[in-house]
C-alpha positions as CSV (number, residue, x, y, z in Angstrom):
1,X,125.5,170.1,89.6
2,X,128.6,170.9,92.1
3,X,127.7,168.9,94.8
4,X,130.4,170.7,97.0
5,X,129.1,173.6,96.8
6,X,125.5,173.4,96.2
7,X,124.4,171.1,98.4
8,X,123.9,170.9,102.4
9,X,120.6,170.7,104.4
10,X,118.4,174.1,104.8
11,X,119.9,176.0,107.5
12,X,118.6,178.1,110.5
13,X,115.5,177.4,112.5
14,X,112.8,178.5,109.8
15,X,109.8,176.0,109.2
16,X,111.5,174.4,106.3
17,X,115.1,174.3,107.7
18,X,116.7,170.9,108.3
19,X,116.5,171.7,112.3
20,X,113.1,171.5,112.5
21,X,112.9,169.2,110.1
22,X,115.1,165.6,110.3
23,X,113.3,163.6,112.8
24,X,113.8,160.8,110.7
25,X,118.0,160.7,110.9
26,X,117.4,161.7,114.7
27,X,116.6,157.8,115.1
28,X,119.8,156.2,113.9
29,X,122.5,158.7,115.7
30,X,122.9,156.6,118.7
31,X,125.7,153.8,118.9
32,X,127.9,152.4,122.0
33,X,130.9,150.5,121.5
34,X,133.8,149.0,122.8
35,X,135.9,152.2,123.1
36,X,139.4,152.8,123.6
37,X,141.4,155.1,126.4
38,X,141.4,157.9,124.7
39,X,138.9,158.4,121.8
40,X,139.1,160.7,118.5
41,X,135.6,160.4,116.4
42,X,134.4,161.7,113.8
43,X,130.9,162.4,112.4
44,X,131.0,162.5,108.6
45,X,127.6,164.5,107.3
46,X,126.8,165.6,110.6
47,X,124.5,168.2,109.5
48,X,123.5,171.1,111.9
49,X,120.9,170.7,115.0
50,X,120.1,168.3,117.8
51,X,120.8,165.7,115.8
52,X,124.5,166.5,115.8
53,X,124.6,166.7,119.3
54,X,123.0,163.1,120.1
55,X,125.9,161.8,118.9
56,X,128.1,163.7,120.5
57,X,125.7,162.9,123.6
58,X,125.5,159.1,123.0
59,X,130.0,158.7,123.1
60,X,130.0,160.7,126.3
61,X,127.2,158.5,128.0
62,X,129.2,155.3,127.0
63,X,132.3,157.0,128.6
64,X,131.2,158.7,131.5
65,X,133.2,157.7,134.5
66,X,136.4,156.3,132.4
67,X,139.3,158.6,133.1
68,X,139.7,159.2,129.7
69,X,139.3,162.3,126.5
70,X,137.0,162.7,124.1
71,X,137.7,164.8,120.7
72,X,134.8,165.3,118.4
73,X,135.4,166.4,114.7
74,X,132.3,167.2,113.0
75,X,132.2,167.0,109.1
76,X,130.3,168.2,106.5
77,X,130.5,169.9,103.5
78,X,131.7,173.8,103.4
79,X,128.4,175.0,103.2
80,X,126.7,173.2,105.9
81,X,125.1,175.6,109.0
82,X,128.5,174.7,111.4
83,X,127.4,178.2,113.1
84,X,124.4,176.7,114.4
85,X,126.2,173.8,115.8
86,X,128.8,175.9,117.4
87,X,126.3,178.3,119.0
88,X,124.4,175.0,120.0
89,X,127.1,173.7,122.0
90,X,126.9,176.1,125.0
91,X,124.0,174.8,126.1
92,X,124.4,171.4,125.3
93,X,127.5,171.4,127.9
94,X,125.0,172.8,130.2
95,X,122.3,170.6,129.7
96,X,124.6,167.3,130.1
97,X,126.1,168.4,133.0
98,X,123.3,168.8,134.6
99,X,121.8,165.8,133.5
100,X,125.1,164.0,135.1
101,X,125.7,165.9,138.1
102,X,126.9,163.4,140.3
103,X,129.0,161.3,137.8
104,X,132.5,162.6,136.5
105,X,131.7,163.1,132.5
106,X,135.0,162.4,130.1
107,X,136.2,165.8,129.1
108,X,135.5,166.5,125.7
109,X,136.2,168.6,122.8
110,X,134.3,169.7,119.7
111,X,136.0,170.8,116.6
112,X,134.0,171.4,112.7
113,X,135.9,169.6,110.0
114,X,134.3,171.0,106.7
115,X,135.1,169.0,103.6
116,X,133.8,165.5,101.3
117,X,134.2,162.5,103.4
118,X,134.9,161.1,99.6
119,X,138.0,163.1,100.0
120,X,141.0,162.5,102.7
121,X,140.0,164.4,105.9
122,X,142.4,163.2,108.7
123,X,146.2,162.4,109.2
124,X,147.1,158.4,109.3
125,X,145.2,155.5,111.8
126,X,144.8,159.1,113.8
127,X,140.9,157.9,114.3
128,X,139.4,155.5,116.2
129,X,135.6,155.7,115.8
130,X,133.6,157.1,112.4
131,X,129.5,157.3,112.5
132,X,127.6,158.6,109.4
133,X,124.2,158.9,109.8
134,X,121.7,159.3,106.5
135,X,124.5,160.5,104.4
136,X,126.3,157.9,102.3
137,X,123.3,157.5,99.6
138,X,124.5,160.8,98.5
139,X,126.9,160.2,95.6
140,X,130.2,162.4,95.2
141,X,129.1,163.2,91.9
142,X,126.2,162.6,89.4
143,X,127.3,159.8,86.9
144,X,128.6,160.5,83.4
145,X,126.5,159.5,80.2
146,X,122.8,160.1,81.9
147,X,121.2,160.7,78.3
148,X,118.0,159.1,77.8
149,X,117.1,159.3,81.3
150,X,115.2,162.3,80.4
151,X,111.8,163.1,82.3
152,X,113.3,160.9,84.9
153,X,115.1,162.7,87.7
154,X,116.2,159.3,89.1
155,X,116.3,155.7,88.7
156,X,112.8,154.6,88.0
157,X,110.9,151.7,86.0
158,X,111.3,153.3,83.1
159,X,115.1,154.4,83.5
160,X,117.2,152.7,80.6
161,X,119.9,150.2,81.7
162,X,122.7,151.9,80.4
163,X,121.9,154.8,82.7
164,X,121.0,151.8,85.8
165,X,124.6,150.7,85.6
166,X,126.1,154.4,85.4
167,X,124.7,154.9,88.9
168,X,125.2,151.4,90.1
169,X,128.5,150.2,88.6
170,X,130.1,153.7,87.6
171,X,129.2,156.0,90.4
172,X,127.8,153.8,94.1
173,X,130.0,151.4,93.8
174,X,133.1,153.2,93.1
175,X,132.4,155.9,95.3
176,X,131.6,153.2,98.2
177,X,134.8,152.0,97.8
178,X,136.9,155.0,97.9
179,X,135.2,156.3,101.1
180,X,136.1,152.7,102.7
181,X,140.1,152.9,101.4
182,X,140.0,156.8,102.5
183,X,138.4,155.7,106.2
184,X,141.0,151.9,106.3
185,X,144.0,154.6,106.1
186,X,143.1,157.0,108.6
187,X,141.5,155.0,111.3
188,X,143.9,153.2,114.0
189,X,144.1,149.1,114.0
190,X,140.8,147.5,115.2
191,X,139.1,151.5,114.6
192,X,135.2,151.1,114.1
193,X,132.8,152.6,111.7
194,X,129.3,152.3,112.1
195,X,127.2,153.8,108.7
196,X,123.6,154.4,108.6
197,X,122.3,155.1,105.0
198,X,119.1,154.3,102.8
199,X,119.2,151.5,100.7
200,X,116.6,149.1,99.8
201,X,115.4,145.5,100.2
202,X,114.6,144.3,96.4
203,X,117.5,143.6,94.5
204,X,115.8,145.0,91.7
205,X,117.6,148.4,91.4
206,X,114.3,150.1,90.2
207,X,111.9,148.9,92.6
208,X,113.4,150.5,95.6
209,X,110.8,152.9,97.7
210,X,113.6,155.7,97.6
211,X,113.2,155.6,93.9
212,X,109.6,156.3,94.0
213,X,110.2,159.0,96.4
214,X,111.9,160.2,93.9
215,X,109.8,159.9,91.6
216,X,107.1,161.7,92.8
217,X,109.7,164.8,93.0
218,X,109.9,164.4,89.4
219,X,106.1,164.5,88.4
220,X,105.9,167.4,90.5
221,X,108.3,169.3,88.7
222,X,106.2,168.0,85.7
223,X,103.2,169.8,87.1
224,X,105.5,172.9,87.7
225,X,106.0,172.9,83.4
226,X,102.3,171.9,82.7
227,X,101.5,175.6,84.8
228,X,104.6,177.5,83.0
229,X,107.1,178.0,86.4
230,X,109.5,175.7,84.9
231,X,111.3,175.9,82.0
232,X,111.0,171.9,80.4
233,X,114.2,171.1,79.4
234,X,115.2,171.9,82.7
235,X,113.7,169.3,84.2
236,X,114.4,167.2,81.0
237,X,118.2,167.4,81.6
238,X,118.0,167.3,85.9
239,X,119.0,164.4,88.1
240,X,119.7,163.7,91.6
241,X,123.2,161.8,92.9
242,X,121.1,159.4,94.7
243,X,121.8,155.9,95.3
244,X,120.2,153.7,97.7
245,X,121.9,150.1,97.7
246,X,120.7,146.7,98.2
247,X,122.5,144.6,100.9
248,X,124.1,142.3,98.9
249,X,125.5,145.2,96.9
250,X,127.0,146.7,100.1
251,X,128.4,143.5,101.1
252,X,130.0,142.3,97.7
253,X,132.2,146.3,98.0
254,X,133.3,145.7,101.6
255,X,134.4,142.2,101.0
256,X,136.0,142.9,97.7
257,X,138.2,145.7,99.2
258,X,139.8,143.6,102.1
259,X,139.9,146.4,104.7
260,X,137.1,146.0,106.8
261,X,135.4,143.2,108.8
262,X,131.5,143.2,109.0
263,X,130.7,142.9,112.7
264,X,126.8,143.5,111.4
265,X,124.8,144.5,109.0
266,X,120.8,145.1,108.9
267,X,118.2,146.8,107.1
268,X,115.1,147.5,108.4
269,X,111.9,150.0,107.6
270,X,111.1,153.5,108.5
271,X,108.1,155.0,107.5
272,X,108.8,158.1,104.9
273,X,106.6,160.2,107.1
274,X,109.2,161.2,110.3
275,X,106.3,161.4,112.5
276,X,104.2,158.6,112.1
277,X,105.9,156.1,114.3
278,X,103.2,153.4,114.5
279,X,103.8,149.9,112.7
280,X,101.2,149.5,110.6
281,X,99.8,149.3,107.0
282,X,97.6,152.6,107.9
283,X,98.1,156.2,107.2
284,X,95.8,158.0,109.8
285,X,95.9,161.3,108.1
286,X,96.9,161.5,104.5
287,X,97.4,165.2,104.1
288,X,99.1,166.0,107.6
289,X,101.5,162.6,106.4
290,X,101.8,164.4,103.2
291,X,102.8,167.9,104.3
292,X,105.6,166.4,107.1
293,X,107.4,164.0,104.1
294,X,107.5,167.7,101.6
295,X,109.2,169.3,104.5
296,X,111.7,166.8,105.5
297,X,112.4,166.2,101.3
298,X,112.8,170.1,101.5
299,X,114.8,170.5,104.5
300,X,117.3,167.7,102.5
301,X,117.1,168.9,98.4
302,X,115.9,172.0,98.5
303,X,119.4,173.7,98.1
304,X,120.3,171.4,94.9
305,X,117.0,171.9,93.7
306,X,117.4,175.8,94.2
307,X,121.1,175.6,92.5
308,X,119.3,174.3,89.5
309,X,115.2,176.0,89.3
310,X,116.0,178.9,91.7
311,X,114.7,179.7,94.7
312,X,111.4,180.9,93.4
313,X,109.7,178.0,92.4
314,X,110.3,176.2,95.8
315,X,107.3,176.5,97.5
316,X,105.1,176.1,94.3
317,X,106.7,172.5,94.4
318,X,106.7,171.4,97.4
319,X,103.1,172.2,97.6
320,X,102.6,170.2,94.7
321,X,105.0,167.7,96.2
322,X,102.7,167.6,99.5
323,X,100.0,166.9,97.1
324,X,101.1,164.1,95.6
325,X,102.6,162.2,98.0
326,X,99.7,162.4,100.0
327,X,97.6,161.3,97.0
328,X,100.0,158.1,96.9
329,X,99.3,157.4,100.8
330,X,95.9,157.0,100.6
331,X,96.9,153.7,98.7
332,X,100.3,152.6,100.1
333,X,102.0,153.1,103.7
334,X,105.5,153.5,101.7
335,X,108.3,153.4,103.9
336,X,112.2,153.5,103.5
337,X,114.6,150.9,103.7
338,X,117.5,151.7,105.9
339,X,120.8,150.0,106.5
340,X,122.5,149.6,109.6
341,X,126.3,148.5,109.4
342,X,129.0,148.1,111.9
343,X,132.5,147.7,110.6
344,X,136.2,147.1,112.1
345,X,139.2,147.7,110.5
346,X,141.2,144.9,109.7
């Protein structure tokens, strides 16, 4: 699997296209801070659509009315939908000024920065705010020595501990820790970051509810063998370069590198289906909750997934996919864990 080239959300405006389908990261892409004069930030897996913007949208609202400007580099990985954002932009100019019109707005500019955020991206302490939003539970890589993981796609209950610690100790941590030496050098003294990602609240690496999201990918693919659209052993030998992290875990990195103070930290619960935004134990409607949690999954994997099955077999499973995690609500309200951190540079 080459993440760099084979993954980035679903592009355009289709039905199953990230646009129209990430109401979930549209929650978490709003922070204000204490901000300097003049302000360089970056969004690192900014992804393509209005969630992009209300970011953008959320820095020039704290600002507006400091004689100050604002430059905007938007990152993602090469093949992310940066057209979309750029024709986007137009009429999201238009649409804040007019929201604004009698308060002087920060002049700002907007500039697509394609590349890893596990790589370097900008010059030295050149930066003085980073946001990521629902990205950094993507590894850079999948782990080495992921034998015996086979009909998993994942960690689950039944992955062995040998492949456990290949994700956790080889690849998360690791890769956590480069992104925060590679952010320390290029934001300015005192720069902020402020990192939404999933994680979870057990510190039990298997019990995590992103695992079982998962893993409900998995037996679907399963199903796609049982009816001959899948060849087995590609499934046998397929995994995802997921990780979400406990707290503690998150923690023990940042502390252990020395770069960054913790100004917060929290986690808190989302509900896996985008839409259902009441705070309850009860899914109203199974099947609609179902069908909204395939497309968002879609509108994240289905590029990895398409590198690997082709595009053919895509609908076939997330039909199936629909099907099962519907099957699964009518039991359990499952619901993500998300964490929420706010870091300054030391």
């Amino acid at each position: 699997m080459k993440m760099h080239s084979d993954f980035h959300m679903a592009q355009g405006e289709t039905e199953t296209s990230y646009v129209n389908n990430s109401r979930l990261q549209r929650g978490m892409r709003y922070y204000s801070s204490t901000l300097p004069e003049n302000l360089v930030a970056s969004d690192l897996g900014c992804s393509s659509g209005e969630n992009t913007l209300i970011f953008i949208s959320g820095v020039i609202n704290a600002t507006r009315g400091l004689p100050l400007e604002l430059q905007f580099f938007l990152n993602d990985l090469p093949g992310n939908d940066f057209n979309h954002i750029f024709q986007s932009l137009q009429q999201f100019k238009k649409s804040i000024s007019e929201d604004h019109k009698e308060e002087t707005l920060p002049p700002f500019y907007v500039a697509g920065l394609p590349g890893s955020y596990y790589t370097r991206l900008f010059p030295c302490r050149s930066v003085h705010l980073f946001h990521s939003s629902y990205s950094l539970h993507w590894l850079s890589r999948l782990p080495d020595g992921l034998e015996g993981n086979e009909g998993n796609i994942c960690i689950t209950k039944t992955t062995p501990l040998s492949v456990v610690e290949r994700y956790q100790l080889e690849q998360f941590r690791k890769d956590f820790m480069l992104f925060l030496q590679l952010r320390n050098e290029e934001l300015v003294f005192g720069g902020q970051m402020v990192l939404t990602f999933l994680g979870r609240k057990d510190d039990n690496v298997c019990n995590g509810n992103l695992n079982y999201l998962t893993e409900l990918l998995a037996q679907s693919l399963w199903s796609l063998v049982d009816k001959g659209l899948v060849e087995k052993d590609k499934v046998k030998f397929f995994n995802l370069p997921i990780y979400g992290a406990a707290v503690n875990e998150v923690t023990t990195v940042i502390k252990k590198s020395k770069l960054f103070d913790i100004n917060q930290i929290k986690l808190f619960e989302s509900n896996w289906d985008p839409y259902d935004d009441l705070d309850d134990d009860v899914v109203q409607d199974n099947i609609r909750s179902g069908e909204n949690i395939s497309k968002s999954i879609r509108a994240v994997m289905e590029t990895l997934l398409a590198s690997h099955f082709g595009e053919s077999v895509l609908d076939a499973l997330f039909n199936e996919y629909a099907c099962k995690v519907a099957e699964h609500l009518k039991w359990h309200k499952t619901k993500y864990s998300v964490i929420v951190l706010s870091l300054e540079k030391r």
